[in-house]
VEXTIBA-970948 format. One record per atom (N, C-alpha, C, CB): residue number from 1; chain; y, x, z; atom name. Coordinates in steps of 0.2 Angstrom, whole numbers, plus 2048, in hexadecimal, padded with zeros to 3 digits. Glycine has a CB too. Layout:
BEGIN
site pos NUM&unit A&y Y&x X&z Z&site CA $
...
***
This chain:
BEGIN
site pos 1&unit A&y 7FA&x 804&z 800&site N $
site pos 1&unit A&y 800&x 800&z 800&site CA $
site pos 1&unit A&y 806&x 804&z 800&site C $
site pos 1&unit A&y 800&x 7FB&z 806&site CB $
site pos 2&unit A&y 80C&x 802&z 7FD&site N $
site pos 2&unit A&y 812&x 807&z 7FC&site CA $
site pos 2&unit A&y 815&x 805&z 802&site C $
site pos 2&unit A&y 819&x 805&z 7F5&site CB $
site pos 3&unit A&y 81C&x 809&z 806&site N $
site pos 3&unit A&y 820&x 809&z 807&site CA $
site pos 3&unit A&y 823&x 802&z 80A&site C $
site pos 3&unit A&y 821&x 80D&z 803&site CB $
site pos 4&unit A&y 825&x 801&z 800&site N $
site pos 4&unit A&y 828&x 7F9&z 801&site CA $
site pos 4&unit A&y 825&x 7F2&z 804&site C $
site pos 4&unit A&y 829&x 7F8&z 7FB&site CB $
site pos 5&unit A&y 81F&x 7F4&z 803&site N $
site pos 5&unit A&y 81B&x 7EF&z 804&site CA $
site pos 5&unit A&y 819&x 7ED&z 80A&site C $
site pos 5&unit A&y 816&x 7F0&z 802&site CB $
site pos 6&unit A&y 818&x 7F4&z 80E&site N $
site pos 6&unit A&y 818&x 7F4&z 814&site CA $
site pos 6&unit A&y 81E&x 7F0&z 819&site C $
site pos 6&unit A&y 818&x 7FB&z 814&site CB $
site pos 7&unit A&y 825&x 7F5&z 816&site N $
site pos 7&unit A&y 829&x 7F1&z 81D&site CA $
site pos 7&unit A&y 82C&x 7EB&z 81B&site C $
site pos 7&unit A&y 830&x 7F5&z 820&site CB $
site pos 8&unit A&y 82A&x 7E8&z 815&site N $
site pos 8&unit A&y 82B&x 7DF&z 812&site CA $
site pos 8&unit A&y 824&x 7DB&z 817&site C $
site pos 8&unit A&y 82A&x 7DE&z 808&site CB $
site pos 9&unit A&y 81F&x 7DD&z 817&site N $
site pos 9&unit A&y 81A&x 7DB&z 81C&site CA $
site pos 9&unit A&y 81E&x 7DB&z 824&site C $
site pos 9&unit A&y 813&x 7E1&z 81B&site CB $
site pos 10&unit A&y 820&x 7E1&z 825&site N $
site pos 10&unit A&y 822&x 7E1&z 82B&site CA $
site pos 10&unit A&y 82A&x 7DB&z 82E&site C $
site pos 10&unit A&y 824&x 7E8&z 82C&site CB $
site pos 11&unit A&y 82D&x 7DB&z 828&site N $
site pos 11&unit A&y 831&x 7D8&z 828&site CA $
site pos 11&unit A&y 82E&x 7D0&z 829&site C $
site pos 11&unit A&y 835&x 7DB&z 823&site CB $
site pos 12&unit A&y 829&x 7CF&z 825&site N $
site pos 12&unit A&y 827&x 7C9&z 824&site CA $
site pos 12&unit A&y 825&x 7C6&z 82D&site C $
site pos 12&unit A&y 820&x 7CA&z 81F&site CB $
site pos 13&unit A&y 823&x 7CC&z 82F&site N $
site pos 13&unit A&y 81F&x 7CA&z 834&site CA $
site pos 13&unit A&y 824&x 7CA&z 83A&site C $
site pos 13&unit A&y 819&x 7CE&z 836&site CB $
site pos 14&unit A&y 828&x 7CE&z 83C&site N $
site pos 14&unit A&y 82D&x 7CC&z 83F&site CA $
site pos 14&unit A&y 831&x 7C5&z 83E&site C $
site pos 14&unit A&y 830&x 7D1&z 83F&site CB $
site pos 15&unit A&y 831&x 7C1&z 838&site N $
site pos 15&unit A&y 832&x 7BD&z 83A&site CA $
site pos 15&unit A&y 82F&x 7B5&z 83B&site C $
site pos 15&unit A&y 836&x 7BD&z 838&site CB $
site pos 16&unit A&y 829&x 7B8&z 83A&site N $
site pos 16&unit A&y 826&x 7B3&z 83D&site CA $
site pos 16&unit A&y 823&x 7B1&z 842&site C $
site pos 16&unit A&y 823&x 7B2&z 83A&site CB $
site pos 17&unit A&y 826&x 7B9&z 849&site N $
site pos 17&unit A&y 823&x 7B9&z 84D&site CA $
site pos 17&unit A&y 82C&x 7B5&z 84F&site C $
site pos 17&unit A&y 81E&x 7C0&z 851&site CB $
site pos 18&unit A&y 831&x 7B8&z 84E&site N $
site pos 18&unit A&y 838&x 7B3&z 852&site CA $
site pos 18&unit A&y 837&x 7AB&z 850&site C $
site pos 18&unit A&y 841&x 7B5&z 84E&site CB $
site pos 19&unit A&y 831&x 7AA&z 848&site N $
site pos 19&unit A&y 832&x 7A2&z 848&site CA $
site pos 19&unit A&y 82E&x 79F&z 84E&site C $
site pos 19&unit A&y 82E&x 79E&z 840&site CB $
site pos 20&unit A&y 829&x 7A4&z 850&site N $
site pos 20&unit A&y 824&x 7A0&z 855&site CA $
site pos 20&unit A&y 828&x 79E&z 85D&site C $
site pos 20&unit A&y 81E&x 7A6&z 856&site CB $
site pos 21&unit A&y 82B&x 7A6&z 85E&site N $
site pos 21&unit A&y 82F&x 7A5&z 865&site CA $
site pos 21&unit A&y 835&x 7A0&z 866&site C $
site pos 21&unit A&y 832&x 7AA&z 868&site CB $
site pos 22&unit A&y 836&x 7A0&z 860&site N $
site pos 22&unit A&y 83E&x 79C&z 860&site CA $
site pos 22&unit A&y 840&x 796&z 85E&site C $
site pos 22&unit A&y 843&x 79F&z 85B&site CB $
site pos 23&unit A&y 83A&x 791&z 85A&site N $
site pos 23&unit A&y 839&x 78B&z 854&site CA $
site pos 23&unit A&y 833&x 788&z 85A&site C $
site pos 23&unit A&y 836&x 78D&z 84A&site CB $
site pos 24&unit A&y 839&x 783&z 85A&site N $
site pos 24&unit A&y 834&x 77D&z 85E&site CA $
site pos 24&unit A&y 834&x 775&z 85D&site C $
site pos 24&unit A&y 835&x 77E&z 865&site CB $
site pos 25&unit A&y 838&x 775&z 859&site N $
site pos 25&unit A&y 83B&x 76E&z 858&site CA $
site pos 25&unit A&y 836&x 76C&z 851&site C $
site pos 25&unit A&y 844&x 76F&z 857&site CB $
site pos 26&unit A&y 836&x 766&z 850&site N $
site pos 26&unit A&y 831&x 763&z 84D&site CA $
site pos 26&unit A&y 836&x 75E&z 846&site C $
site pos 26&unit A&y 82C&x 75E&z 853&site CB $
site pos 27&unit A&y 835&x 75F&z 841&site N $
site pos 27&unit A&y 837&x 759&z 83C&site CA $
site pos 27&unit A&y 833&x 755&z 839&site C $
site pos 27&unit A&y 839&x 75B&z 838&site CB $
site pos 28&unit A&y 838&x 74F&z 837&site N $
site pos 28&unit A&y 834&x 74B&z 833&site CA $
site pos 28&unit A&y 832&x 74A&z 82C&site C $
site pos 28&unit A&y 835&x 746&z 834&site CB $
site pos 29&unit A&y 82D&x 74B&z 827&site N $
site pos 29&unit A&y 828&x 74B&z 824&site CA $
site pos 29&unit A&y 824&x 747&z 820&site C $
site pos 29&unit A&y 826&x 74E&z 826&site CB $
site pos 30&unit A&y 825&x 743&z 81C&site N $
site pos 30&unit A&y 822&x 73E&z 818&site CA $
site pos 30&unit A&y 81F&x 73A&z 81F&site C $
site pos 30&unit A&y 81B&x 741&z 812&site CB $
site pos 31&unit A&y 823&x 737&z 824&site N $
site pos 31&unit A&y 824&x 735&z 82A&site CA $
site pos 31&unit A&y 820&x 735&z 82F&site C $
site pos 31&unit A&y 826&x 730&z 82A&site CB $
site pos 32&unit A&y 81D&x 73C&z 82F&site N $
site pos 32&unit A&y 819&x 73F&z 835&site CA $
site pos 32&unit A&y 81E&x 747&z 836&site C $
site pos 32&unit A&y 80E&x 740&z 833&site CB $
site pos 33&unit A&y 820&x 748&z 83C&site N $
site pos 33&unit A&y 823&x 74B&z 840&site CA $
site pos 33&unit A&y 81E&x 754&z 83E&site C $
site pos 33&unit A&y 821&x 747&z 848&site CB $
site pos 34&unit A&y 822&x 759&z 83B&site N $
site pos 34&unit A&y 81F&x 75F&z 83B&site CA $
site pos 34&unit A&y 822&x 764&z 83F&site C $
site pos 34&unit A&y 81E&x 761&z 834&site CB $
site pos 35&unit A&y 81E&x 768&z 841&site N $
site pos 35&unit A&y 821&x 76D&z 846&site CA $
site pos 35&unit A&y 823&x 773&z 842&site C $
site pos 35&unit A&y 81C&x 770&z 84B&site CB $
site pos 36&unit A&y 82C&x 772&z 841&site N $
site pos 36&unit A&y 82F&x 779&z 83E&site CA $
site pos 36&unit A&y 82C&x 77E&z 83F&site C $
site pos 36&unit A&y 835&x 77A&z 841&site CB $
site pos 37&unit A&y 829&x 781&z 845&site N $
site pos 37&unit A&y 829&x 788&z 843&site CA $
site pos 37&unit A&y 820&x 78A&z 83F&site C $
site pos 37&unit A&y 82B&x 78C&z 84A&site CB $
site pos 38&unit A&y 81E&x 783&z 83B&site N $
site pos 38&unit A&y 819&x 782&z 839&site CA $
site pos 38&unit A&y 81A&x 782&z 832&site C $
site pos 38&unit A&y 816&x 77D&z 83B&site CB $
site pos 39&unit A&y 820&x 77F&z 830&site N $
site pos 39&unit A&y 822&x 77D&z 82A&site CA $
site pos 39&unit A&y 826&x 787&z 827&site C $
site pos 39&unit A&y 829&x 774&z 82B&site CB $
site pos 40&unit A&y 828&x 789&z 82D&site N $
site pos 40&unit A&y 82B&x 791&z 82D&site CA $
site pos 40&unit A&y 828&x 793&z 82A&site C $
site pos 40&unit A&y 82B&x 795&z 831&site CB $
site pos 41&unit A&y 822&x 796&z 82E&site N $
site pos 41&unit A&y 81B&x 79A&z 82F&site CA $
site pos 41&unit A&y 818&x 79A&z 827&site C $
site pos 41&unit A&y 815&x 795&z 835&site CB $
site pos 42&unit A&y 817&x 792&z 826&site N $
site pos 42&unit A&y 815&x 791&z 81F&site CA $
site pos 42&unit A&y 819&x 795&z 818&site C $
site pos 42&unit A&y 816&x 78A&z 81F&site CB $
site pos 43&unit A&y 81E&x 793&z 81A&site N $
site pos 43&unit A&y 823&x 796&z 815&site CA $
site pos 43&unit A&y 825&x 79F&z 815&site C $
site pos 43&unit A&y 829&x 792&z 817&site CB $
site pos 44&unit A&y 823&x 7A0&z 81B&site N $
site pos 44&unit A&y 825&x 7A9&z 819&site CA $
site pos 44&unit A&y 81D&x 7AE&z 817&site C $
site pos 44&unit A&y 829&x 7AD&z 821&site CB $
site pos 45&unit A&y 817&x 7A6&z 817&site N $
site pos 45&unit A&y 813&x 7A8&z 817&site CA $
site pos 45&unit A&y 813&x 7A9&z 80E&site C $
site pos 45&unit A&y 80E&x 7A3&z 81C&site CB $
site pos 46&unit A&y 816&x 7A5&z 80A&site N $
site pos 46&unit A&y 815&x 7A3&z 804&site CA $
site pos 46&unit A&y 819&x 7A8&z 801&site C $
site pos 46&unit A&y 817&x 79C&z 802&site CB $
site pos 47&unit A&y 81E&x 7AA&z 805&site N $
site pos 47&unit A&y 823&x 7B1&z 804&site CA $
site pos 47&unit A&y 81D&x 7B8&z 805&site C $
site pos 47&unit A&y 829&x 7B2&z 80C&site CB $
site pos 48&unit A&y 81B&x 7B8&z 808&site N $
site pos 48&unit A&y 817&x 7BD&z 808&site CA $
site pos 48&unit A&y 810&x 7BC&z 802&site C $
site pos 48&unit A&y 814&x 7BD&z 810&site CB $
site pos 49&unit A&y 80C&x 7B8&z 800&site N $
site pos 49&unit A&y 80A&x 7B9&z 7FD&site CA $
site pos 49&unit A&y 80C&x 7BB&z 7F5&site C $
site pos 49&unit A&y 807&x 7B6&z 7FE&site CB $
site pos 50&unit A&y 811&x 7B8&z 7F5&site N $
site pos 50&unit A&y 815&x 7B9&z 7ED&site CA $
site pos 50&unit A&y 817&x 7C1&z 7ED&site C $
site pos 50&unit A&y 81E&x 7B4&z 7ED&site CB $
site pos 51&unit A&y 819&x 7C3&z 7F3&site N $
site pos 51&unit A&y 81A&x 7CA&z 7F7&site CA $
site pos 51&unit A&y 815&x 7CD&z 7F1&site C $
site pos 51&unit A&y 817&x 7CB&z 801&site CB $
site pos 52&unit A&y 80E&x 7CD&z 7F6&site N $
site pos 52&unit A&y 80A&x 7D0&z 7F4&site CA $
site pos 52&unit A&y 806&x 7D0&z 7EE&site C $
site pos 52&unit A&y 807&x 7CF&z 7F9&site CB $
site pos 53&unit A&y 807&x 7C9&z 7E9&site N $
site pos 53&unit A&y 804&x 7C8&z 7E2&site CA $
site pos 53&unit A&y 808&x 7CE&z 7DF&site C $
site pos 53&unit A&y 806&x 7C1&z 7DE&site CB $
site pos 54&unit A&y 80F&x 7CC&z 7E0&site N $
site pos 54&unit A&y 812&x 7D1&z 7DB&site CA $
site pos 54&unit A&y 813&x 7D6&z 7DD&site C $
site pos 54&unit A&y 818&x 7D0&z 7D9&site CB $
site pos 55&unit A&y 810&x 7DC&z 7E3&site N $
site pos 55&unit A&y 80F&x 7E1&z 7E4&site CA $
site pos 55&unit A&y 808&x 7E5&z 7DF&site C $
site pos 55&unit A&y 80E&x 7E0&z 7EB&site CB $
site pos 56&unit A&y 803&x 7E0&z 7E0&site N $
site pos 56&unit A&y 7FD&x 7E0&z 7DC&site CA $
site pos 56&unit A&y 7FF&x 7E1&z 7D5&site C $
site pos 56&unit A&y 7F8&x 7D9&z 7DD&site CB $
site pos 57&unit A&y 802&x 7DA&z 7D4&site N $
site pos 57&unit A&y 805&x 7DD&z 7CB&site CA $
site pos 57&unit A&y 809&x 7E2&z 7C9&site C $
site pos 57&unit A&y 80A&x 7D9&z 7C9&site CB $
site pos 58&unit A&y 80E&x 7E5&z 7CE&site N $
site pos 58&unit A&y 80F&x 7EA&z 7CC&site CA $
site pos 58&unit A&y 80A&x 7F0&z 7CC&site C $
site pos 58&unit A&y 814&x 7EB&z 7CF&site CB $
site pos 59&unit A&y 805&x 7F1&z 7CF&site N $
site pos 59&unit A&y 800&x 7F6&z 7D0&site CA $
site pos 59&unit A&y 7FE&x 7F5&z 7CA&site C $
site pos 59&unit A&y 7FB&x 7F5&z 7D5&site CB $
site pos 60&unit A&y 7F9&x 7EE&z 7C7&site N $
site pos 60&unit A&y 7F7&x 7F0&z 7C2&site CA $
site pos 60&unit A&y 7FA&x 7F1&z 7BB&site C $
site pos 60&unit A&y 7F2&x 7ED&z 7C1&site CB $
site pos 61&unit A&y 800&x 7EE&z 7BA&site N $
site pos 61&unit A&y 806&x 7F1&z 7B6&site CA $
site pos 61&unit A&y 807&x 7F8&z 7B5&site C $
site pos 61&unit A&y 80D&x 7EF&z 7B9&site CB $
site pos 62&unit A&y 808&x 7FC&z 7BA&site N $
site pos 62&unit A&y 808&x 802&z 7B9&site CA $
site pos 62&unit A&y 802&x 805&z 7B8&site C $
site pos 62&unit A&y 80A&x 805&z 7BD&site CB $
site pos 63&unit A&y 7FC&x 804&z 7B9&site N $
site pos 63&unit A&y 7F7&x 808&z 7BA&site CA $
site pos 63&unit A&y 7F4&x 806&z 7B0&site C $
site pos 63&unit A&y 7F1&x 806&z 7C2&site CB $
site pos 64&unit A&y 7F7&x 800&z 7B0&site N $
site pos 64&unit A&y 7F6&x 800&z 7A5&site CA $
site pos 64&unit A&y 7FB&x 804&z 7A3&site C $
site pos 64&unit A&y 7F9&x 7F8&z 79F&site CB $
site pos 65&unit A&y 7FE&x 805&z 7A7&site N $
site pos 65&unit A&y 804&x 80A&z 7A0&site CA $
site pos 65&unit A&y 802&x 810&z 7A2&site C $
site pos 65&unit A&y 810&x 80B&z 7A0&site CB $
site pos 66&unit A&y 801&x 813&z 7A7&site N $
site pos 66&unit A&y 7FE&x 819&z 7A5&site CA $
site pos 66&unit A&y 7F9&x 81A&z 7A5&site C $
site pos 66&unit A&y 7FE&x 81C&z 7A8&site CB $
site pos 67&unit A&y 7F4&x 815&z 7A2&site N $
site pos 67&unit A&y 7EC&x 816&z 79E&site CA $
site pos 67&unit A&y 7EF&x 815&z 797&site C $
site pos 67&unit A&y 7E5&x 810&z 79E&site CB $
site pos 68&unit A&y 7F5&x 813&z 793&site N $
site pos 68&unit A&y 7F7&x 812&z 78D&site CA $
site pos 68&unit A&y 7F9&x 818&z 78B&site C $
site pos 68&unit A&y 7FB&x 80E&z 78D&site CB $
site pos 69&unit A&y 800&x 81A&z 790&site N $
site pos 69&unit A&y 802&x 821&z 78C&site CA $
site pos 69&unit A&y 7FF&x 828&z 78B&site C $
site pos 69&unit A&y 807&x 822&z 78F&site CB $
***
């Protein structure tokens, strides 16, 4: 894993440990009540995998151009 990858993970995760300590409040949702820091969690979770696709994409991106050239 690079560099980059690394402290964007870290970063990821630091904030999903402030959504846990700090979100406590609940919204409403196709009219059942969701727990914000669920709906958070979820979402930096989607952040992070997009993260990581396009980390993977870049890997095999580069690893064709230099089997090409």
């Amino acid at each position: 894993m690079s560099r980059k990858l690394l402290v964007a993970f870290g970063v990821y995760v630091a904030l999903a440990l402030l959504a846990w300590f700090t979100l406590d409040a609940s919204i409403p949702v196709g009219g059942r009540e969701v727990p914000l820091r669920a709906v958070t969690l979820a979402i930096l979770g989607l952040f992070a995998l997009r993260t990581l696709l396009h980390a993977q994409r870049e890997r095999i991106e580069s690893s064709r151009g230099r089997g090409e050239g």
